[in-house]
C-alpha positions, 0 to 999 in steps of 0.5 A: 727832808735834808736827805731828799734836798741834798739829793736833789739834782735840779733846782725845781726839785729843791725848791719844792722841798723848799715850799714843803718845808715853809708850809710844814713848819712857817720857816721863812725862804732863806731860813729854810735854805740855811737848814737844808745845808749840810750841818756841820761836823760838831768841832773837837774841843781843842785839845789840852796842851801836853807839852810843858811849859818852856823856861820855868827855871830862869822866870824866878830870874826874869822876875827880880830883873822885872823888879830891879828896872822897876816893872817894865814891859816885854818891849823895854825887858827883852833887849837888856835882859841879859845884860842887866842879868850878868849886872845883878849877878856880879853883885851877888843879886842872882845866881846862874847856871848855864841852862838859866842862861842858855833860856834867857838867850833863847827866850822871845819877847812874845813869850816874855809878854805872855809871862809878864801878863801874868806877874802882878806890878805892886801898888797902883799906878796912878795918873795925875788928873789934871802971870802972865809975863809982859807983852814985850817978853811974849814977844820976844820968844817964839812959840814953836815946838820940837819936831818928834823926830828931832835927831840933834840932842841938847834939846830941852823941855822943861816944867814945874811940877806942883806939891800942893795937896790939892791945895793952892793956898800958901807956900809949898814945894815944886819940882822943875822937871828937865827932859832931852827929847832926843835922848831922853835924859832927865833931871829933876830938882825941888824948890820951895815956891815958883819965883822966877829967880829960884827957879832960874837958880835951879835950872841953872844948876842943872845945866851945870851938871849936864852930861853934853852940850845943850842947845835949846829951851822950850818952856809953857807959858808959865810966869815962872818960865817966861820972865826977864831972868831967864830970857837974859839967861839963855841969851848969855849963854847962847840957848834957843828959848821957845815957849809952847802954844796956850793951852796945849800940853803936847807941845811939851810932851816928852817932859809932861810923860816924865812928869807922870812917870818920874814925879807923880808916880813916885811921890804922888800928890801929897802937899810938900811944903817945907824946907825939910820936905823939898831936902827930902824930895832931893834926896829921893831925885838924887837917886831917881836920876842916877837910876831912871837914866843909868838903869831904865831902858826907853824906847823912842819913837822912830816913824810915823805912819797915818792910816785914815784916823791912825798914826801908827808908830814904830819905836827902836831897840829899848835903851838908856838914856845915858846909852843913848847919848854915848851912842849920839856922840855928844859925850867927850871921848874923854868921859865915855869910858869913866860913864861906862864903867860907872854904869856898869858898877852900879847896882839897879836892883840895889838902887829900886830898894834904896828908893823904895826905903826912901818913899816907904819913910817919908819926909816924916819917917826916920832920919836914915842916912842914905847909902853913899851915891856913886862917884861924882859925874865927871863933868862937874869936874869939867869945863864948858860942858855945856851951854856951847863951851861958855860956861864953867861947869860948878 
């Protein structure tokens, strides 16, 4: 019956094939047509790929730089993968030769993913789950936030990161949390209970040690920020402070981002709650923060875009955070160069297993001297490095 309908010239003559058709077999109308097409071709199973796969020599290669910045996607990989190469390989990390490196120039970041999709990241990633100051001083500090697209660096978030076990009875350990925006900077510092004086204490030392001048606080509504020692702080030193709408963790999103990957990803939920276990916690911050700014490369968001019910985003070229601000031009001429040969020296991979030691002991493990940090950040050293020039560094 397919034969006579696709012979058929008019269509009173397929439609009597038509009638045939629903009276032979009950097909209704439209059905019958669909059967009386042409059927189609049976598709070849595609065929099996006979050119081997690209690169198989320099993956062993991507793998440990893989490791060293800590399991990276192909977006952050790609634009440092042949630097960060040529860093391991002058500490005697890896061992190239020309066709390794000939593939890593070559390779893509499509074919990066692809391979990367396939690699397994150890241990699991986990994601945290989830006072009142007086009126006069709600009133004194404005609730604002940063635009996303804040291009002026020196503008800080800041947040406490709470040690507790799951447990808020007692006294335990937090950890203040310090994010550039722009930049993407960041220094973290434990304490022992949330007093507003403590942590005014260790703000302020960050502050000192802080590679360019900063400009801006913003805060939650947290007792422990909003309080008499730090208004007069900021004052004295010149600081735009501006604390975050109730309720509403985005407007301090870069530094609750850095809480997750920098803090609870690192040393987890676990309670901490004595002066050993915050000793411990700095010790591991030291060398977190020489490797998550010096090593890790991010990427920033650089547009926005709102299709309907989306935003879509369009990020830049994956670079440190140190790389960044070098490149905004808010480190003195003087301290670019001691900062880029100092980055150059360091060993990222080196860095990935002290901390992995670090975290495999514990507060409770053996008593193991750390490996010496690398030279002292030259704007200890310096004066008015931060704060507008008013402040003596420490």
């Amino acid at each position: 019956m397919r034969v006579r309908y696709l012979k058929a010239n008019t269509k009173q003559a397929k439609s009597q094939i038509l009638d045939e058709l629903e009276q032979t077999l009950g097909y209704v109308r439209k059905y019958a047509i669909a059967v009386m097409k042409p059927k189609p071709e049976h598709d070849r199973p595609p065929a099996k790929r006979t050119r081997p796969l690209q690169y198989l020599e320099a993956m062993p290669v991507v793998q440990v730089v893989w490791e060293a910045l800590d399991y990276p996607c192909a977006e952050r990989l790609h634009p440092v993968l042949a630097s960060t190469v040529l860093q391991l390989a002058n500490h005697s990390e890896l061992k190239l030769t020309p066709e390794i490196m000939r593939d890593l120039e070559q390779i893509s970041r499509a074919t990066l993913a692809r391979r990367i999709a396939k690699w397994t990241r150890p241990g699991a990633k986990h994601i945290p789950a989830d006072k009142r100051p007086s009126a006069h001083l709600r009133s004194e500090i404005p609730v604002e936030r940063y635009e996303w697209n804040e291009g002026r660096p020196g503008a800080l978030e800041i947040d406490l990161v709470e040690h507790n076990g799951g447990s808020s009875l007692g006294h335990f350990a937090y950890t203040l949390s310090v994010v550039d925006v722009v930049t993407g900077y960041s220094r973290r510092l434990a304490v022992l209970g949330r007093g507003q004086a403590g942590v005014k204490a260790a703000l302020e030392r960050i502050l000192t040690e802080w590679p360019y001048p900063v400009w801006g606080i913003h805060s939650d509504n947290g007792s422990e920020f909003i309080n008499g020692h730090l208004v007069r702080f900021t004052k004295a030193n010149g600081l735009a402070f501006t604390r975050s709408r109730p309720y509403k963790k985005n407007d301090n999103a870069h530094v609750e981002q850095k809480n997750r990957f920098l803090v609870r990803e690192v040393v987890g939920y676990d309670r901490y709650d004595t002066p050993e276990h915050a000793a411990w916690l700095n010790t591991v911050y030291a060398w977190l923060d020489v490797y998550a700014n010096a090593c890790l490369p991010m990427r920033k968001v650089v547009e926005k875009k709102r299709e309907g019910s989306h935003v879509r985003k369009k990020y830049d070229i994956a670079r440190t955070p140190l790389k960044r601000a070098m490149e905004a031009n808010v480190v003195s001429e003087d301290s670019k160069q001691h900062w880029a040969q100092w980055a150059e020296l360091l060993n990222p991979l080196q860095l990935h297993r002290q901390l992995v030691t670090l975290l495999a002991q514990g507060p409770e493990g053996a008593n193991v001297t750390p490996a010496p940090m690398p030279a002292p950040a030259p704007w200890i050293e310096a004066k008015g490095s931060w704060s507008n020039g008013t402040q003596e560094a420490r």
